[in-house]
C-alpha positions as a Markdown table, in Angstrom:
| # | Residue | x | y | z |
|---|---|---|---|---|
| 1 | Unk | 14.3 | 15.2 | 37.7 |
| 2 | Unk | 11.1 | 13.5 | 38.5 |
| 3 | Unk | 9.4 | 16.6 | 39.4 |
| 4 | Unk | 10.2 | 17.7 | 35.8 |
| 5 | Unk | 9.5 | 14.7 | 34.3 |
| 6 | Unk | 5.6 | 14.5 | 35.6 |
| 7 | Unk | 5.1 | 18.6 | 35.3 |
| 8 | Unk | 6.0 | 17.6 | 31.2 |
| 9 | Unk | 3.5 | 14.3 | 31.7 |
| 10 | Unk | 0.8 | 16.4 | 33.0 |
| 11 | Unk | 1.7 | 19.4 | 30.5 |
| 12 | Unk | 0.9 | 17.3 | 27.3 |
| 13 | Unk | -0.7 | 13.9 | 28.2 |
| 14 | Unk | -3.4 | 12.6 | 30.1 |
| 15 | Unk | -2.7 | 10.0 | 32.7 |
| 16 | Unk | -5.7 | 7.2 | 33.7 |
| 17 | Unk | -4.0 | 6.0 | 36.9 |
| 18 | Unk | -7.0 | 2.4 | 36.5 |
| 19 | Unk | -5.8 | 1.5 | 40.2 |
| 20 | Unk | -6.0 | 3.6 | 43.2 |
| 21 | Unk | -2.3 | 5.2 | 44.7 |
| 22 | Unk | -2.6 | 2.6 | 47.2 |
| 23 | Unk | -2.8 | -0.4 | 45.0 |
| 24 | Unk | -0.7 | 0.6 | 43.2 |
| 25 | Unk | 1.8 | 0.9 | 45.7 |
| 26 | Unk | 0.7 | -2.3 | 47.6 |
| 27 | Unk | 1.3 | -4.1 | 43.9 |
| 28 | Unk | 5.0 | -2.2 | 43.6 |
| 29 | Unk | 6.1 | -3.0 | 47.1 |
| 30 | Unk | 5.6 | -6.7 | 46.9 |
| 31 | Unk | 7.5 | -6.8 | 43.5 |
| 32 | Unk | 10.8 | -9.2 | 43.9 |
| 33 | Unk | 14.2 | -8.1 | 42.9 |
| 34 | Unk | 14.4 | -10.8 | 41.0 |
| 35 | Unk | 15.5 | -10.7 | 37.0 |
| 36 | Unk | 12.9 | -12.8 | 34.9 |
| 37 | Unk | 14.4 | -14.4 | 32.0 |
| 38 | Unk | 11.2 | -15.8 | 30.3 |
| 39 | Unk | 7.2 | -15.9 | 30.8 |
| 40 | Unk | 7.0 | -18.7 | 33.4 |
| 41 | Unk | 5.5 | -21.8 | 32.3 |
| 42 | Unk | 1.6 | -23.0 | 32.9 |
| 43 | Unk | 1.7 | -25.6 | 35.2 |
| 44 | Unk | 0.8 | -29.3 | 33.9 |
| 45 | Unk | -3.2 | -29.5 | 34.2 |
| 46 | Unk | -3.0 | -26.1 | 32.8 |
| 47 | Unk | -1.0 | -27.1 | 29.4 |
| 48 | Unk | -3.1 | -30.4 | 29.0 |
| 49 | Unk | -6.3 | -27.4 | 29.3 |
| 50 | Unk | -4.5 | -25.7 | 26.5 |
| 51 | Unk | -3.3 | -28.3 | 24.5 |
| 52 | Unk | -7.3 | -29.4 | 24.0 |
| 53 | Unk | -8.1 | -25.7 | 23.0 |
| 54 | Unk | -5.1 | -25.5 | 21.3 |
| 55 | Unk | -6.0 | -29.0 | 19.4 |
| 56 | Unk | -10.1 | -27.8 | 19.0 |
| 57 | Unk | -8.8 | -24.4 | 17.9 |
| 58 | Unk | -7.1 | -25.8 | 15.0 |
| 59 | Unk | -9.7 | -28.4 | 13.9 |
| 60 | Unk | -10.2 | -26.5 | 10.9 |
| 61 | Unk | -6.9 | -27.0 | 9.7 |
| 62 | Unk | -6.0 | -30.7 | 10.8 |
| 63 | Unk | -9.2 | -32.3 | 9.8 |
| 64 | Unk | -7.1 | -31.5 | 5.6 |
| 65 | Unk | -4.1 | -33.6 | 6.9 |
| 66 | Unk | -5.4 | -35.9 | 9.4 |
| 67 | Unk | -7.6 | -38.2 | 7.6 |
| 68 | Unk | -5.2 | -39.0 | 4.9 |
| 69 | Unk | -3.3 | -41.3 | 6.9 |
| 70 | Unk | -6.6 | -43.5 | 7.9 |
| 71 | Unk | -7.4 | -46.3 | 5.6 |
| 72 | Unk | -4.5 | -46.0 | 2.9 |
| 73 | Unk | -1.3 | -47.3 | 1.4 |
| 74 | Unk | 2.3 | -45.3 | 1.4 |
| 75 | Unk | 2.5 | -44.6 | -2.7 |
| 76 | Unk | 2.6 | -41.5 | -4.5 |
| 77 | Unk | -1.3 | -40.8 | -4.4 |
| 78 | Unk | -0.6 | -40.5 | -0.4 |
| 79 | Unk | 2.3 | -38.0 | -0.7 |
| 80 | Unk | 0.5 | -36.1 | -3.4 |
| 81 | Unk | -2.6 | -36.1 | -1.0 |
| 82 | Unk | -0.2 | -34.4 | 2.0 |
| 83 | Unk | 1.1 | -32.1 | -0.7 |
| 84 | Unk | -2.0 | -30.7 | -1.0 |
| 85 | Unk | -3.0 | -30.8 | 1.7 |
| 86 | Unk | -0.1 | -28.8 | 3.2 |
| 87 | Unk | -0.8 | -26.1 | 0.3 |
| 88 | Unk | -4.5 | -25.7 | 1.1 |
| 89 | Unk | -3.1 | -24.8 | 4.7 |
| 90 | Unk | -0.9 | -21.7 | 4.1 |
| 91 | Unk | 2.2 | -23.8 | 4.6 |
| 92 | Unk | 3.4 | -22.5 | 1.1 |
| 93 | Unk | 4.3 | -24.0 | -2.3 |
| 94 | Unk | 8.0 | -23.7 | -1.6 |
| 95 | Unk | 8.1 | -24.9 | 2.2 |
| 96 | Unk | 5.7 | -27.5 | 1.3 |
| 97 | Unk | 7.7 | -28.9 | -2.0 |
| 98 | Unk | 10.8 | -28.6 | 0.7 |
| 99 | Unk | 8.8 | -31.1 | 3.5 |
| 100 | Unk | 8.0 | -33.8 | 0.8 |
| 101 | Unk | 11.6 | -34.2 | -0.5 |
| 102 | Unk | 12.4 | -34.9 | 2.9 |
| 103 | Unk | 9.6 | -36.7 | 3.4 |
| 104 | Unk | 10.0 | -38.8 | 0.2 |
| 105 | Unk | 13.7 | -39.3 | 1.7 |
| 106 | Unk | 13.3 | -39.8 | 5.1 |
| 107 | Unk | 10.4 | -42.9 | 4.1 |
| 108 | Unk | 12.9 | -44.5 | 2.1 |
| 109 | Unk | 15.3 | -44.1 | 5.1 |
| 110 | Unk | 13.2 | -45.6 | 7.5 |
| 111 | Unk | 11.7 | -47.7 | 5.1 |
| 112 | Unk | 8.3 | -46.7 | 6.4 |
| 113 | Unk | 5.2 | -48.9 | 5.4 |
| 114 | Unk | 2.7 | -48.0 | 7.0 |
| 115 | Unk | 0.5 | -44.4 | 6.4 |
| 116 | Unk | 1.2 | -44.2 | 10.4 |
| 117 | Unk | 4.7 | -44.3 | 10.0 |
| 118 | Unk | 4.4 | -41.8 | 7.3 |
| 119 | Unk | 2.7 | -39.3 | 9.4 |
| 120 | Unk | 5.4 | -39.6 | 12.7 |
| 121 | Unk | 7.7 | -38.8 | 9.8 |
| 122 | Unk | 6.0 | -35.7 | 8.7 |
| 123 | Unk | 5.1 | -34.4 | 12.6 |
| 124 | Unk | 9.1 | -34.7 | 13.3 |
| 125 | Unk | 9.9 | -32.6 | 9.8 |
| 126 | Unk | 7.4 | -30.1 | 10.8 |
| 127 | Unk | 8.6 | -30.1 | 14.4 |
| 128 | Unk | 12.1 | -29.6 | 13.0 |
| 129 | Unk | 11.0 | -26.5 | 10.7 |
| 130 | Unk | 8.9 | -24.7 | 13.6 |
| 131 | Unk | 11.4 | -25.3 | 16.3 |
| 132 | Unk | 13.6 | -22.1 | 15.2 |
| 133 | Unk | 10.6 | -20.3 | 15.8 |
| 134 | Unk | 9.9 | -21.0 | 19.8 |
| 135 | Unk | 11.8 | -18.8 | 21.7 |
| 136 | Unk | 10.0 | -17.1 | 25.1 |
| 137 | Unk | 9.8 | -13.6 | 25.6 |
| 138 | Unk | 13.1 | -12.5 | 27.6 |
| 139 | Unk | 12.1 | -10.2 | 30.7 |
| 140 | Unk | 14.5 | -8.0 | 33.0 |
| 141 | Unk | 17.1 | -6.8 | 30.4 |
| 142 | Unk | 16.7 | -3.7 | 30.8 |
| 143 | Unk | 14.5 | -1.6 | 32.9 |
| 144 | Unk | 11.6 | -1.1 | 31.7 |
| 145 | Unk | 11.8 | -3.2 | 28.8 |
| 146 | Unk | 10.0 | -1.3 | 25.9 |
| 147 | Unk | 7.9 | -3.1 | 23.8 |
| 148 | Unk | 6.3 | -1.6 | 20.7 |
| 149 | Unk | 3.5 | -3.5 | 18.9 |
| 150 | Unk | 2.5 | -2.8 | 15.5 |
| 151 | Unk | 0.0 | -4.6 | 12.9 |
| 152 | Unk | -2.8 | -4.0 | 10.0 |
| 153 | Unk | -6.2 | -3.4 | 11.1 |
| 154 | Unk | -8.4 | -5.9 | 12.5 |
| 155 | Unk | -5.7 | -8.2 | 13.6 |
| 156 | Unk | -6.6 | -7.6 | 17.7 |
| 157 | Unk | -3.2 | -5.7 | 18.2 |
| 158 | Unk | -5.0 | -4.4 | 21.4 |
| 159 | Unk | -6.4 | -7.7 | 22.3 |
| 160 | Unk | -3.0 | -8.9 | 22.4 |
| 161 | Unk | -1.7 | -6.6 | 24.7 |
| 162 | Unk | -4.3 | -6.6 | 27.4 |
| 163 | Unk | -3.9 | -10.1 | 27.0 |
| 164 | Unk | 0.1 | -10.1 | 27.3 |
| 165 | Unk | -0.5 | -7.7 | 30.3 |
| 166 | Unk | -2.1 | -10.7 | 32.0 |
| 167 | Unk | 1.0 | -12.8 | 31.5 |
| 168 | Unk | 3.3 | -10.3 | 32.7 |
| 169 | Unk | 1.3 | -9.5 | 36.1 |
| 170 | Unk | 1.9 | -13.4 | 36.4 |
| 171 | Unk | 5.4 | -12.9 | 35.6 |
| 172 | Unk | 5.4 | -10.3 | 38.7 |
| 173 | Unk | 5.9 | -7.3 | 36.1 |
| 174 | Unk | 4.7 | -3.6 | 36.9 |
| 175 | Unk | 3.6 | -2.7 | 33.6 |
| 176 | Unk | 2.8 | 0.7 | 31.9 |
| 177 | Unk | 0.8 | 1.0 | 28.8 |
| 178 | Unk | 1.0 | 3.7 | 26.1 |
| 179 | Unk | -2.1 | 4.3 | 23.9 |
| 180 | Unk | 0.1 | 5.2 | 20.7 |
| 181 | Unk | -2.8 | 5.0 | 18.3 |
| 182 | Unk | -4.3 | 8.8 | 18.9 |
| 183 | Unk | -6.2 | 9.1 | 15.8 |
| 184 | Unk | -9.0 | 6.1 | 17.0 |
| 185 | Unk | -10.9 | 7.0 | 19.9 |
| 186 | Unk | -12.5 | 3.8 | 20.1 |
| 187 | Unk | -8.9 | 2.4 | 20.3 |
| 188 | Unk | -7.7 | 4.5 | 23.1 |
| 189 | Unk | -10.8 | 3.6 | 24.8 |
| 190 | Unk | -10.2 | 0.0 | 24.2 |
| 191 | Unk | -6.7 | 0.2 | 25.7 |
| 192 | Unk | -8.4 | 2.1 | 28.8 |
| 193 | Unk | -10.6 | -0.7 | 29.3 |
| 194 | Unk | -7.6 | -3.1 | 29.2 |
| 195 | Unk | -5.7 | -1.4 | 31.7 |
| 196 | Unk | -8.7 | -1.0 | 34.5 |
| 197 | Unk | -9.4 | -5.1 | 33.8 |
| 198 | Unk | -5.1 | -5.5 | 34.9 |
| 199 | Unk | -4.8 | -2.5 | 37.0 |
| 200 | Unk | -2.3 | -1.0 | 34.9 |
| 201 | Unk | -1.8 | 2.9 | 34.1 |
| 202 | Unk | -2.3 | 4.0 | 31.0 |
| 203 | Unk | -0.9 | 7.0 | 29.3 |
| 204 | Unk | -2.8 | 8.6 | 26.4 |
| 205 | Unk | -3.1 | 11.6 | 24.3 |
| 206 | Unk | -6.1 | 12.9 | 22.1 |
| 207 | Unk | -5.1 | 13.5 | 18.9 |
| 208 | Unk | -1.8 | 14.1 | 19.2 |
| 209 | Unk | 1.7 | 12.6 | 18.2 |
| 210 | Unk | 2.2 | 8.8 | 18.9 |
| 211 | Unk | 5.6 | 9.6 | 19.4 |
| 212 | Unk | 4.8 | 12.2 | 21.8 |
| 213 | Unk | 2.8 | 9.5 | 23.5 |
| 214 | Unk | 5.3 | 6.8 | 23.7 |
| 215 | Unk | 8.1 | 9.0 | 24.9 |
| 216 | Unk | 6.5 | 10.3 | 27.8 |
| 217 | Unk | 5.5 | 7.0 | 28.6 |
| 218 | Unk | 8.8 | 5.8 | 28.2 |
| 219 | Unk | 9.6 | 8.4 | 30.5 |
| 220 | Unk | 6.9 | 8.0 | 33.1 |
| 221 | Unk | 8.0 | 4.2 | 32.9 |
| 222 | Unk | 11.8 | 4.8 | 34.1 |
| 223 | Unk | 9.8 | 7.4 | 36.8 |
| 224 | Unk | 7.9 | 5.3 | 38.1 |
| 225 | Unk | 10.1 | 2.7 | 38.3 |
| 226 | Unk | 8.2 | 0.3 | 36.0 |
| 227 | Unk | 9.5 | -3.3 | 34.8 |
| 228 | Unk | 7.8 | -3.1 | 31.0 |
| 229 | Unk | 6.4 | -0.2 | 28.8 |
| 230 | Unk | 3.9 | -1.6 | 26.0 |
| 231 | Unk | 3.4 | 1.0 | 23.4 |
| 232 | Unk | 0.0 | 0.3 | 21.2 |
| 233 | Unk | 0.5 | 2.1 | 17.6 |
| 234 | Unk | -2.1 | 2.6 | 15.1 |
| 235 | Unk | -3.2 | -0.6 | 12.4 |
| 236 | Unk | -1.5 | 0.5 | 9.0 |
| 237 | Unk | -1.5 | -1.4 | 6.1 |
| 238 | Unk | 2.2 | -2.3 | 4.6 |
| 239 | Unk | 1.7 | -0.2 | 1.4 |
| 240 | Unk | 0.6 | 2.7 | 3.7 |
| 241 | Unk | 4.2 | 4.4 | 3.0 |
| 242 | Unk | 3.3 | 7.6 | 5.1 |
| 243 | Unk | 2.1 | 5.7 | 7.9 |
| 244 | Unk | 5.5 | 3.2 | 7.8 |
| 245 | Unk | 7.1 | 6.3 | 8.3 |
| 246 | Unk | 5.5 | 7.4 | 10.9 |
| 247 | Unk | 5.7 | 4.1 | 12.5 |
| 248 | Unk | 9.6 | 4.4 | 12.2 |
| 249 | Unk | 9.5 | 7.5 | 13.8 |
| 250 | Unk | 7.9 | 6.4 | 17.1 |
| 251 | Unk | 11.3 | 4.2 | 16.9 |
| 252 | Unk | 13.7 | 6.8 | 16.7 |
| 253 | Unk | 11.7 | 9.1 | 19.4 |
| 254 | Unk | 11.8 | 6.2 | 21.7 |
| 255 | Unk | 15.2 | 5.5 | 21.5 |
| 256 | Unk | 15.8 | 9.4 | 22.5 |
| 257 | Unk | 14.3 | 8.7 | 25.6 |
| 258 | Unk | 15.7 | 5.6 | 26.2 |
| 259 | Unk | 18.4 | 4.2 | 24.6 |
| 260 | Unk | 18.0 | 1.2 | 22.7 |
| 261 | Unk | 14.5 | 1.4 | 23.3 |
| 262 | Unk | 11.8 | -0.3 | 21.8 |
| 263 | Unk | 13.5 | -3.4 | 23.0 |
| 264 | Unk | 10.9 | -5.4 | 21.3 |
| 265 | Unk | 9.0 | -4.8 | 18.1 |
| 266 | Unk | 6.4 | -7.3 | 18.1 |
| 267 | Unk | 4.0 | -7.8 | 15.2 |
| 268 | Unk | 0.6 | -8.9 | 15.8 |
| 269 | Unk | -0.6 | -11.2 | 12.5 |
| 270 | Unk | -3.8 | -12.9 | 12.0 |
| 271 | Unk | -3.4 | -16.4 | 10.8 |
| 272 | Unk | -6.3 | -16.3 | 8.7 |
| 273 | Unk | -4.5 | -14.0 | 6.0 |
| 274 | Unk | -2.5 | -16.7 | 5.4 |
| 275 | Unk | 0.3 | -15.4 | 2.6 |
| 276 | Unk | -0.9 | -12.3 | 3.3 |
| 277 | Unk | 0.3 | -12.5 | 6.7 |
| 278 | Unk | 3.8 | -13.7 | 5.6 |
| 279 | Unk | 3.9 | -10.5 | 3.3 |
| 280 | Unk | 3.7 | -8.5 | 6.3 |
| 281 | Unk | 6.3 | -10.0 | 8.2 |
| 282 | Unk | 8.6 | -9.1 | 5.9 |
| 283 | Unk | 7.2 | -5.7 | 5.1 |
| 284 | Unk | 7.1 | -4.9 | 9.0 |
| 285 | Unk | 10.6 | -6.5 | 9.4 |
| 286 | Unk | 12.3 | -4.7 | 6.7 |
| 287 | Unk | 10.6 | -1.4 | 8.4 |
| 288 | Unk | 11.5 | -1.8 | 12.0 |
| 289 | Unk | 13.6 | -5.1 | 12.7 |
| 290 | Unk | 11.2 | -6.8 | 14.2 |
| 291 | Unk | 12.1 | -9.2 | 17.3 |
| 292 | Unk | 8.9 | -11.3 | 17.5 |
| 293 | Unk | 5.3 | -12.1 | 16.4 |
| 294 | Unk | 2.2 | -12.9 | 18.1 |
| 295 | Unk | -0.2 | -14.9 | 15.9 |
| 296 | Unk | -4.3 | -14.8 | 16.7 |
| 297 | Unk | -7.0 | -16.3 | 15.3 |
| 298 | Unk | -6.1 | -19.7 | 14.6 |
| 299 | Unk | -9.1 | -21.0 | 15.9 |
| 300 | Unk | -11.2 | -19.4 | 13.3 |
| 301 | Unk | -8.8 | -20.2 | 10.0 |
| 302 | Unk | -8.1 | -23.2 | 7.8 |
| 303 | Unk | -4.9 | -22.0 | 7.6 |
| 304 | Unk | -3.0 | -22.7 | 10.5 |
| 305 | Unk | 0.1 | -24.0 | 8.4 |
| 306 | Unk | 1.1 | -20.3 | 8.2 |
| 307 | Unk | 3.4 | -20.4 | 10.7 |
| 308 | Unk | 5.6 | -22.9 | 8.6 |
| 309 | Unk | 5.7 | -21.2 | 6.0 |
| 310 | Unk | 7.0 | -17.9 | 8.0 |
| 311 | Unk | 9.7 | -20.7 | 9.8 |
| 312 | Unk | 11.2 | -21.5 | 5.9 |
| 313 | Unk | 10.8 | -17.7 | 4.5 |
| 314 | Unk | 11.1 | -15.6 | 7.0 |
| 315 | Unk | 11.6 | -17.0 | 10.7 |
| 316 | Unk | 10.9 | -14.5 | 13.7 |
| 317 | Unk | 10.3 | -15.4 | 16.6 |
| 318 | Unk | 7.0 | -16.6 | 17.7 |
| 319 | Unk | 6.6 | -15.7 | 21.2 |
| 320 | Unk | 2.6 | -16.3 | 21.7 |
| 321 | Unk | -0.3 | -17.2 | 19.7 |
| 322 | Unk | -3.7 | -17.3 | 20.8 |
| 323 | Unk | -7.0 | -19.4 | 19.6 |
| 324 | Unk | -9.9 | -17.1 | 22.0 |
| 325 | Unk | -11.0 | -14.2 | 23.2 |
| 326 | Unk | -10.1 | -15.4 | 26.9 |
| 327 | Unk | -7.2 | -14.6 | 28.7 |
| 328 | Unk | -6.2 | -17.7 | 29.1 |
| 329 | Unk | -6.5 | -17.8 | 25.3 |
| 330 | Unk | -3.1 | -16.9 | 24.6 |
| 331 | Unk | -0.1 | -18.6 | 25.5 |
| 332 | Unk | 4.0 | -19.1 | 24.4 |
| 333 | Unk | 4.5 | -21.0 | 21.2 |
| 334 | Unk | 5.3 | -24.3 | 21.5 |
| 335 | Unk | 6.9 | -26.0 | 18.3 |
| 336 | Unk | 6.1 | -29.7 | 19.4 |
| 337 | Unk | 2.7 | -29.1 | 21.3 |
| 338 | Unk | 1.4 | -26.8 | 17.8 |
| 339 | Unk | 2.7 | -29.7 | 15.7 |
| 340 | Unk | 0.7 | -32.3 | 17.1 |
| 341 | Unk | -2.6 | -30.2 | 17.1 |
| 342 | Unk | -1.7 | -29.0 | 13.1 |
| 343 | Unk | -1.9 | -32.7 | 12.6 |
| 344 | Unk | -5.0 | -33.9 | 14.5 |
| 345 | Unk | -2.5 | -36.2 | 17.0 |
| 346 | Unk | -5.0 | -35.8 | 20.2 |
| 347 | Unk | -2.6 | -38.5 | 22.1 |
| 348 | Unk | 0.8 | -36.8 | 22.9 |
C-alpha cells in the first residue's frame, strides 16, 4: 500500500523533504506515544512576556476605554462615554447596547460609586462574553489530525501556519504541510520557506488542483505516519462564489481520503477589518462549518473589540491570536488575560 501510495505522490506532486532522511527520522523516533489533548501552556515568565506584548499590542484600542474611568463621576455622561467607546472598537452596536444594560444593572446591583468600580464591572461582563470563545486546540484525535485553513487575502493565512507549526513541534507533533494555494507561486514559495525554518515536509503542486494537493498530502500524512496535516488554500473573498466552491470541494476530496477529514477548518481573520471580519465568519462558517479562528493583527488595529462582537453574533472558537511577526507572536486565546489588555488594566 505504501509503495502505491508514494509511486502516486511522486506521479503528480512534488515533495520538498526541508530536513534530511535522517532528521527526519531522528525527530520521528523520539516522538512519545502520548495523546495530546491541547497546546501545552507557556510557562509563567513566559505569559507575563506575553501578557506585556499582548497589553502593548493592543494600546491602540485600550487607550478609547481606559482613560474614561480616570478623573470622573459614575452618571450617564460616563456610560455614554463607554458606549462609545466600545462602538469605535468593533465591539458592535448590538453587543455593545447588550454590555451597558448589564452594566447599567449590575452598577445599580453593586451600588458602584466610584468610575473604578465601574470599570471592574465592565472587565467581568466582557470576560463573561469572551469566555465561550477560549477553547485550546484539541490534538491526538485522530491520526493525523487534518487541519484546513482558509481566509481573504492579505490576512497572513501562511504566517499563521508556519507560526502554528512552531507550536505543534512544541507540542511534540510530526507535522506535514500541504501548499493548497497552486495558483500563487509566491505563496507556495512562502509555505516552502516555512517548512525549512520548522523542518517540516512540504507537499506542493504547480498549478494544479488544490484538492489534488491536499489529498495526497492527506495520504502521504497517514504514510508517513504523521501526527497533523495543515492544508494552506488560496485567499478568496466571501462573494468569490466560484472560489467558495472550490473551497468546499477540497472538503469533500479530503474526506475521501480520510474520513472525516479536515478535522479542523480554521479561519484566519485580521482584526483590523473589524465588521468586515465578522461578515466573514459567518460567510466561511455557513460554507464549511468552521471549528475555530485565529485572529492577527491586533497590534496594528484600533479595533481589538472585534472579538466581542464575534462572541455575541457569531461565537467560534478562538484558538490563537497573534500581535507580531515573531513566533513567539502568536499564542492561545485567553478570555481573562485579552480582557485586561482591551482595557488598559497593566496590574493583573
Amino acid at each position: 500500500m505504501f509503495r502505491l501510495i508514494k509511486k502516486h505522490l511522486f506521479k503528480q506532486t512534488t515533495v520538498q523533504d526541508t530536513a534530511t532522511m535522517a532528521s527526519t527520522d531522528a525527530v520521528e523516533n523520539t516522538l512519545s506515544e502520548e495523546i495530546f489533548t491541547d497546546i501545552t501552556p507557556p510557562p509563567t515568565e513566559a505569559k507575563s512576556s506575553w501578557r506585556q506584548r499582548l497589553s502593548a499590542g493592543l494600546a491602540r484600542t485600550s487607550q478609547q476605554i481606559a482613560t474614561l474611568f480616570v478623573g470622573t463621576r459614575v452618571d450617564e455622561d460616563l456610560l455614554e462615554e463607554i458606549e462609545s467607546a466600545l462602538i469605535c472598537a468593533d465591539v458592535g452596536i448590538t453587543a455593545t447596547q447588550n454590555l451597558l444594560t448589564q452594566l447599567r444593572r449590575q452598577i445599580k446591583l453593586q451600588n458602584a460609586t466610584t468610575p473604578v468600580a465601574v470599570k471592574q464591572i465592565l472587565s467581568q461582563l466582557l470576560n463573561d462574553l469572551l469566555k465561550p470563545l477560549e477553547k485550546q486546540l484539541t490534538l491526538g484525535q485522530v491520526q493525523p489530525l487534518v487541519i484546513m485553513v482558509a481566509g481573504v487575502n492579505g490576512v497572513g493565512k501562511t504566517t499563521s501556519i508556519g507560526k502554528l507549526c512552531q507550536h505543534l513541534r512544541n507540542a511534540q507533533q510530526s507535522i506535514l504541510l500541504a501548499a493548497g494555494d497552486t495558483f500563487r507561486a509566491a505563496a507556495r514559495d512562502q509555505l516552502m520557506l516555512w517548512g525549512e525554518r520548522n523542518a517540516v515536509t512540504v507537499i506542493s503542486q504547480e498549478g494544479g488542483d488544490p484538492a489534488a494537493v491536499v489529498f495526497d498530502a492527506i495520504n502521504a500524512g497517514c504514510a508517513r505516519g504523521s501526527d497533523v496535516v495543515i492544508a494552506d488554500t488560496a485567499g478568496r473573498l466571501p462573494t468569490q462564489m466560484h472560489l467558495m466552491e472550490e473551497l468546499k470541494k477540497i472538503q469533500r476530496v479530503a474526506a475521501r481520503a480520510m474520513p472525516g477529514a479536515p478535522h479542523e477548518r480554521v479561519l484566519v481573520i485580521d482584526a483590523n477589518n473589524g465588521q468586515n471580519a465578522l461578515a466573514q465568519v459567518k460567510a466561511f462558517d455557513e460554507a464549511i462549518g468552521l471549528t475555530g479562528l485565529i485572529v492577527t493583527k491586533l497590534d496594528g488595529t484600533a479595533r481589538g473589540g472585534i472579538l466581542a462582537a464575534i462572541a455575541h453574533q457569531h461565537p467560534i472558537p478562538v484558538y490563537f491570536i497573534g500581535v507580531g511577526e515573531q513566533l513567539n507572536d502568536l499564542q492561545p486565546f485567553d478570555a481573562t488575560t485579552f480582557t485586561h489588555a482591551l482595557l488598559g488594566d497593566l496590574t493583573y
